[in-house]
N, C-alpha and C positions, 0 to 999 in steps of 0.2 A: 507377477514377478515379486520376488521379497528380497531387500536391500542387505545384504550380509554387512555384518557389524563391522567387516575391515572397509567396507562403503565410507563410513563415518571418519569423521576426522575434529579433533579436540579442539582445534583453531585454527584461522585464516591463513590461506597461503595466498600468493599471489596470482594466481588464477583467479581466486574467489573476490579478493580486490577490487580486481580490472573488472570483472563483470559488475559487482554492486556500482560501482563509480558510473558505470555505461548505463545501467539500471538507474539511478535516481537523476543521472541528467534526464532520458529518458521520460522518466517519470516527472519531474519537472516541465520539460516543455509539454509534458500532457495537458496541464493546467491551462497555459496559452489556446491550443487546439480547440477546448473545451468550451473554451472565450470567446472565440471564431466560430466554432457552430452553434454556441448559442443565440447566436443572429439568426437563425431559424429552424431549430431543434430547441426542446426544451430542456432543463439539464439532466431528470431520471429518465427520459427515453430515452436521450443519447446515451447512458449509460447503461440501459436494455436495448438497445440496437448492438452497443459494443460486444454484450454476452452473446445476444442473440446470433453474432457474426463471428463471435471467438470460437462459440459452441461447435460451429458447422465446420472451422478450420482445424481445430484439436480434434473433433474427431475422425475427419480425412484422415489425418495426419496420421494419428494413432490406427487405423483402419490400413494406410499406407505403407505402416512398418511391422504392420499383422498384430498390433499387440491386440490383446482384450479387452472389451471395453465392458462387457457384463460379463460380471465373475461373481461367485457365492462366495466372498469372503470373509463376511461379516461385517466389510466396511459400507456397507447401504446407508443405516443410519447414522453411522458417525461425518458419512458425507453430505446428508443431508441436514444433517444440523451445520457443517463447517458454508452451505451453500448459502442458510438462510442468515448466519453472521453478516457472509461477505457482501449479500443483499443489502440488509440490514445496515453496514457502514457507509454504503453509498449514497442510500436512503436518506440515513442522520446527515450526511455531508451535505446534501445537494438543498435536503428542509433548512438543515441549520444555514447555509450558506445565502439564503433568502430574508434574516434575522441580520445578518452581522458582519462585519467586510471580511475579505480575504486575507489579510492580514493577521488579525485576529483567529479567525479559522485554523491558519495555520500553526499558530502557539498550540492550541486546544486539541488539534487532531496529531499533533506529534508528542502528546502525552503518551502515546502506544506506545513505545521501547519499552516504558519504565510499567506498564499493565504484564509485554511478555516477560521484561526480568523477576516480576512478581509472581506470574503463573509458573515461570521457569523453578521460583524456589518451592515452591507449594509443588507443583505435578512433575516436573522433569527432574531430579535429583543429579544426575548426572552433568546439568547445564547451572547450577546455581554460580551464583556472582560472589565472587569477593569483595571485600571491603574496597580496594583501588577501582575496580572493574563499576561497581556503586558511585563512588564518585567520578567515576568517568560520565558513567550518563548523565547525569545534574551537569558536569561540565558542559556537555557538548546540548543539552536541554537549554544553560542558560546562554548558548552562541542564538541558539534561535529567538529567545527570548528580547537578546539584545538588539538582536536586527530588524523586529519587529514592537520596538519599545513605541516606537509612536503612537505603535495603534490602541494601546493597550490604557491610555490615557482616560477619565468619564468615558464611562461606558454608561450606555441608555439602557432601561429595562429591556428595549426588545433587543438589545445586542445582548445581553447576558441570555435570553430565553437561546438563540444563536449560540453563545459559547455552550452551554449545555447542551445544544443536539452537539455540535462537536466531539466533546468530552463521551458523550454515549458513540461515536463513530469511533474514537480512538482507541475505548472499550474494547468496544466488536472486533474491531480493526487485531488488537493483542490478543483475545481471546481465540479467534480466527486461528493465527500462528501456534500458540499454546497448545489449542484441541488437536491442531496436522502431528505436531512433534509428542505429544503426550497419547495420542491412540493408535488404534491401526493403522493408522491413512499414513503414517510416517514410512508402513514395511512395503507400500505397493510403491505404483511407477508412478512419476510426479504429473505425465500426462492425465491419469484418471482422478488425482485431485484436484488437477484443475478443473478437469471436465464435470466434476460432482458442483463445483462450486459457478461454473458458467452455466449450467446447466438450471440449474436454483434459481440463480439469478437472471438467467432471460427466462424465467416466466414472473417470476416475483417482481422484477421493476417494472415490466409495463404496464402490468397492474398496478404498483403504486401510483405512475404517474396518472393512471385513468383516476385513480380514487383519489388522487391530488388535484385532480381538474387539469392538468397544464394544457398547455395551447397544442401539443404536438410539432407537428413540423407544419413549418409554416411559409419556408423560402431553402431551395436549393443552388447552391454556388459551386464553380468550382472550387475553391477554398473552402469551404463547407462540408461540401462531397473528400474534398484530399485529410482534411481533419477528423470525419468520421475514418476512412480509410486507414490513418495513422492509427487510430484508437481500436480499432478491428484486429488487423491483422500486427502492426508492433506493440503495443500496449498490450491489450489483453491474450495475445496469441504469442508472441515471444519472448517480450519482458515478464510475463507471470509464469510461463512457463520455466526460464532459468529458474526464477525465483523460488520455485515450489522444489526444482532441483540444487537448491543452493539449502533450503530449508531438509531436505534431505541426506545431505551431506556434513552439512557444518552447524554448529550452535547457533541457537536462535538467539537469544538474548547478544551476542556479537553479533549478527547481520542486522538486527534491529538497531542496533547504536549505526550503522552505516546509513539508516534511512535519514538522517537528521539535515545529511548533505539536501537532501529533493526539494524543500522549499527552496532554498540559498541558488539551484539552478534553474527552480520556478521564477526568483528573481529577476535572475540574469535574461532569461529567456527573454522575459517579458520587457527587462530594460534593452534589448539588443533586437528583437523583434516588432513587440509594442510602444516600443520607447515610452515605457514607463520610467518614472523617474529611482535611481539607485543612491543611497544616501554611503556615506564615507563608512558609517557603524559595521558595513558587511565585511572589512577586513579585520577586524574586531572580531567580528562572528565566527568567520572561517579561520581563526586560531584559535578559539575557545571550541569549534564543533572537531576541532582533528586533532587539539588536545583530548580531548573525548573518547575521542575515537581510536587513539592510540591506548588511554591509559584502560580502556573495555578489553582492548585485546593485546593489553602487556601478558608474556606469558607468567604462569605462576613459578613458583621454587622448583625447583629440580627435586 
């Protein structure tokens, strides 16, 4: 199926909103999840157990609603190169995240916005930033920055080697996005780019993790077992799914300034679940990331 151009829409309506806000809490307490079955999963398996278990639900699904799942479009390659990105950022995440806390992580893998507004002005023509829309994401960049200032204090060699896989996840991570809206994969159904990019990806990470050495699994729990569960079927099977339908629809470079909220409710998550401790600086943060967030998607001149 091919997305007719009245499909598209110039800017965010409230539909689009409500879902990205559901999406990065969402995506937030994935983080948590990730925390809890790392007590006996190791962290790139679970993230190739998550494709391997998304792959078999999108393609039901798409199998369910008759769509097509092999088609001679010409988008083979271009899905296979967007699979082995999306490999690839989980990869850097999960190595980098072995280097350097989470805290820190987080600064360095939400560098992505500002990789799609930069792909966006190079490949997408139609999607470029204005000067306010420009300094919205530095706004709402430095709400994260602020919230995460402690960590960011002497930093050790090996947490710098750490921020740098980061900084290459963030990469992948905007590149990812750019390649979907800049080639074919943008005219098909959002089911089959996700399927190109789960598909990549469970077989690409459990091979990393072998060729990483990890422990595998090693203890199952109920909380364990319900946190893979979470990452299977809503994480990777219906949060990416909107998403690749939101990237379908609406400019990327604005849905990307929306991601900035997902640390901020990995926070929270974490303070209201793990009772990790929350420092006063997040309301700080959360005015500077939704100033941000507003001035990306101020409309332009009439």
């Amino acid at each position: 199926m091919v997305h007719r151009p009245s499909d598209r829409k110039n800017a965010l309506d409230l539909t689009s909103v409500i879902i990205l806000v559901a999406l990065c809490a969402s995506w937030g307490l994935q983080q948590v999840a990730i925390k809890v079955a790392a007590q006996g999963v190791s962290p790139i398996l679970q993230s190739g157990i998550r494709s391997i278990g998304a792959t078999i639900l999108i393609g039901a699904w798409m199998f369910l609603r008759r769509e097509s799942i092999f088609v001679r479009d010409g988008t083979l390659w271009w899905g296979i190169s967007a699979g082995l990105l999306f490999a690839g950022e989980f990869l850097f995440i999960y190595l980098g995240l072995g280097y350097t806390n989470a805290s820190r992580a987080v600064i360095f893998l939400y560098m992505s916005p500002f990789v799609v507004a930069l792909g966006a002005q190079l490949f997408i023509p139609s999607e470029r930033l204005r000067t306010i829309q420009a300094i919205g994401l530095f706004c709402a960049f430095s709400g994260i920055v602020v919230a995460f200032s402690e960590s960011l204090r002497l930093p050790s060699p090996r947490m710098l080697i750490g921020d740098a896989m980061l900084a290459v996840a963030a990469v992948l991570w905007g590149a990812t996005t750019v390649l979907i809206k800049a080639s074919p994969l943008v005219r098909i159904l959002p089911g089959r780019v996700l399927l190109y990019q789960l598909a990549v990806s469970a077989v690409a990470l459990p091979l990393g993790s072998i060729a990483m050495g990890e422990r595998g699994v090693e203890l199952m729990t109920p909380l364990i077992v319900g946190s893979l569960i979470y990452q299977v079927i809503w994480i990777a099977s219906v949060t990416y799914l909107a998403w690749f339908w939101l990237l379908h629809h609406y400019p990327a470079s604005r849905l990307a300034a929306f991601t900035f909220l997902t640390p901020l409710f990995g926070v929270l998550a974490g303070g209201v679940l793990l009772h990790e401790h929350i420092t006063t600086w997040l309301l700080l943060s959360l005015v500077l990331i939704g100033s941000g967030i507003y001035l990306v998607n101020h409309p332009g001149p009439r």
